[in-house]
C-alpha positions as CSV (number, residue, x, y, z in Angstrom):
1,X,10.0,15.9,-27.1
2,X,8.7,14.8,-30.8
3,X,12.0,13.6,-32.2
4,X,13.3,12.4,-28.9
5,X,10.5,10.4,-28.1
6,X,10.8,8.1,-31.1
7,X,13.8,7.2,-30.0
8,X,12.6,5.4,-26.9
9,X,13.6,1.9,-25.8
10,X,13.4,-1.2,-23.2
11,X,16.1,-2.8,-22.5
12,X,15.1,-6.4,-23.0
13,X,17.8,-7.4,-20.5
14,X,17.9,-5.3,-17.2
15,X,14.2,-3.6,-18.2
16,X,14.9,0.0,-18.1
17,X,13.6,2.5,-20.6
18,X,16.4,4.8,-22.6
19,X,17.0,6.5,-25.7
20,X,18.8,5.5,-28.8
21,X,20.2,9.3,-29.1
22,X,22.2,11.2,-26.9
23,X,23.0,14.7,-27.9
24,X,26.4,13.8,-28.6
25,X,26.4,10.5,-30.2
26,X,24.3,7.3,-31.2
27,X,24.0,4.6,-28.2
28,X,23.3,1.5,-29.8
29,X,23.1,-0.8,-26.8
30,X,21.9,-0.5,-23.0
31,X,23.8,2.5,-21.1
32,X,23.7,0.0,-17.7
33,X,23.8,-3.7,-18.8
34,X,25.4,-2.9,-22.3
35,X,22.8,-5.4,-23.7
36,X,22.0,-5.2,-27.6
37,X,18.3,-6.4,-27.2
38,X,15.6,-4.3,-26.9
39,X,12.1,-3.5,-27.4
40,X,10.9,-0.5,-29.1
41,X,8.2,1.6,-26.9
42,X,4.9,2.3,-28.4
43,X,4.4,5.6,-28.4
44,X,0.8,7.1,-28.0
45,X,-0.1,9.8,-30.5
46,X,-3.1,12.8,-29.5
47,X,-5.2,10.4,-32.3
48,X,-4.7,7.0,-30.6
């Protein structure tokens, strides 16, 4: 997951989590709502 993970976003829009890398490409806005704003999600190391 590591990498991946990083990667995760809210859309700040329609509200549904995705990730900013696809295997194939770099998605830059909202796969349903196409929106450009979003919130980063906190990720929660084994230290935290």
């Amino acid at each position: 997951m590591g990498k991946l993970s990083r990667n995760l976003r809210i859309c700040g829009e329609c509200g549904i989590a995705y990730t900013s890398v696809s295997f194939t490409k770099y998605i830059d806005a909202c796969p349903i709502c196409n929106s450009r704003r979003y919130e980063a999600v906190p990720i929660k190391t084994e230290g935290d």
